[in-house]
FIDOSE-333074 format. One record per residue (C-alpha): x, y, z. Coordinates in steps of 0.1 Angstrom, whole numbers, plus 2048, in hexadecimal, padded with zeros to 3 digits. Layout:
residues N
+-----+-----+-----+
!   X !   Y !   Z !
+-----+-----+-----+
!   X !   Y !   Z !
...
+-----+-----+-----+
This chain:
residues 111
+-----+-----+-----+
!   X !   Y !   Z !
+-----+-----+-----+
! 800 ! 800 ! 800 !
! 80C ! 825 ! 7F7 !
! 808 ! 831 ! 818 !
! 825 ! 81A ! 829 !
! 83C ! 82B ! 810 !
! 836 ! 84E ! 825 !
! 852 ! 859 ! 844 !
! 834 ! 869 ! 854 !
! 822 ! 846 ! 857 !
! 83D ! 835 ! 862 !
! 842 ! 84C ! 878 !
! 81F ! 851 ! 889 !
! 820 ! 82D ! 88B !
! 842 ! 82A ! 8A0 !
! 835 ! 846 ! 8B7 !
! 814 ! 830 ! 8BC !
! 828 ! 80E ! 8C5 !
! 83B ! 824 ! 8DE !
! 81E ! 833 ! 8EE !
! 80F ! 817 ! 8F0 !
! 82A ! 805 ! 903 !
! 830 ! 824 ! 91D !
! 805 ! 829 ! 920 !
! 803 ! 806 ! 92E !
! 816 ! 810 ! 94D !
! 7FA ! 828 ! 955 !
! 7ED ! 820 ! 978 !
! 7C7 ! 81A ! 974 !
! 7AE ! 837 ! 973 !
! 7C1 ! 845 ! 954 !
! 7B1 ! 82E ! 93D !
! 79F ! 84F ! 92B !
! 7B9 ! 85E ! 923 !
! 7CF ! 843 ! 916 !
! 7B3 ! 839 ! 900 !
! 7B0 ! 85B ! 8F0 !
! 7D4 ! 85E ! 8EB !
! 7D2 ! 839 ! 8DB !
! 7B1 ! 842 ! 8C5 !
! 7C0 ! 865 ! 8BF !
! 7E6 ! 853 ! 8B1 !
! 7CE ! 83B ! 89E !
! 7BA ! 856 ! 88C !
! 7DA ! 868 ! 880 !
! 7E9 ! 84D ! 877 !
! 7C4 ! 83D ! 860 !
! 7C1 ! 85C ! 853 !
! 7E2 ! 866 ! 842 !
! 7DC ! 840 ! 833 !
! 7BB ! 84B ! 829 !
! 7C2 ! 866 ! 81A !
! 7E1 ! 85D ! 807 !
! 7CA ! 846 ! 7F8 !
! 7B4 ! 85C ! 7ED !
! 7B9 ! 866 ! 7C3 !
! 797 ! 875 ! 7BE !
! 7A3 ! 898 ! 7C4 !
! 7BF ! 8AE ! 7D8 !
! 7A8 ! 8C0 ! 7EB !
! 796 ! 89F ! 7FA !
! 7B9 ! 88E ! 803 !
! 7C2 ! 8AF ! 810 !
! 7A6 ! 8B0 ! 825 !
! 7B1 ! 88F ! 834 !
! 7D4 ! 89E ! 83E !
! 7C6 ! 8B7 ! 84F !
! 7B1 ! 89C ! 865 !
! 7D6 ! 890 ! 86C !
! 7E6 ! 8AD ! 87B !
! 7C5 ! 8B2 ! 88C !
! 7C6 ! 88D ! 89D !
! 7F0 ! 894 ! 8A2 !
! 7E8 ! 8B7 ! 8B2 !
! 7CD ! 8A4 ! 8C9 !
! 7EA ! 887 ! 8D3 !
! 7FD ! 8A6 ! 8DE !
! 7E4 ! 8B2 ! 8F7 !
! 7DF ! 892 ! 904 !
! 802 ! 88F ! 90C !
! 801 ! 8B1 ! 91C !
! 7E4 ! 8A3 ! 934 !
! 7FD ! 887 ! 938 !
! 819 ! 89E ! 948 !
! 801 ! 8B2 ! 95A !
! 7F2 ! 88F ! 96B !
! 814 ! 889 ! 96E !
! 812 ! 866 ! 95D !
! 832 ! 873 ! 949 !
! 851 ! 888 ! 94E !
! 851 ! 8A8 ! 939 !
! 871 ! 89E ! 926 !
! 85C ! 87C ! 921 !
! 83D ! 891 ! 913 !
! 855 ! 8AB ! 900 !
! 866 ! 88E ! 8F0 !
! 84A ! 881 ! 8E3 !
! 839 ! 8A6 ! 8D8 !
! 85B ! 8AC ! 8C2 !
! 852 ! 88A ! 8B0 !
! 82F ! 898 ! 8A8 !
! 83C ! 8B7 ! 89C !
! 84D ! 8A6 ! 884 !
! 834 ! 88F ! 87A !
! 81C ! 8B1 ! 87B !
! 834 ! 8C2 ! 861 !
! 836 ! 8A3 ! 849 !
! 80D ! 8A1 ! 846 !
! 80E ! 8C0 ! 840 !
! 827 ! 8BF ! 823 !
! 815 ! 8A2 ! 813 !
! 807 ! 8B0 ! 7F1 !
+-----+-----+-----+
């Protein structure tokens, strides 16, 4: 499929099996906002797929980009909720955010 061939997908998708492994030592009573994170990675992730597949026309793949950086920018708050329930250390959290900026700035270059 075209869409494994993108950096940004491959990247998204390391990010999610990372977070993955470091939400699972949540303590309980977190599960909220683990699963949003999760279903938040998971949306950008579907989405740049979905939209790379898309031939019809620029403006509806576009579209599907921008659903991207919104599910990325939404991953980012969640990991600022993280810090401030101190479930991560802000080096942890800032670590993570500088992964998603990058990711952020490749959707966005996608034509």
């Amino acid at each position: 499929m075209s869409h494994e061939k993108l950096m940004v997908y491959r990247e998204l998708l390391s990010v999610a099996e990372d977070a993955a492994k470091r939400v699972a030592t949540w303590p309980r009573g977190y599960g909220f906002l683990r699963d949003q994170l999760m279903r938040a990675l998971a949306s950008a992730i579907l989405t740049v797929a979905e939209g790379n597949g898309k031939r019809s026309s620029k403006r509806e793949r576009r579209r599907f980009f921008e659903m991207s950086m919104g599910s990325i920018a939404e991953v980012a708050a969640c990991l600022d909720l993280a810090r401030v329930y101190r479930l991560m250390r802000p080096t942890e959290v800032e670590s993570y955010k500088s992964r998603l900026r990058k990711a952020y700035v490749m959707v966005n270059a996608l034509p």
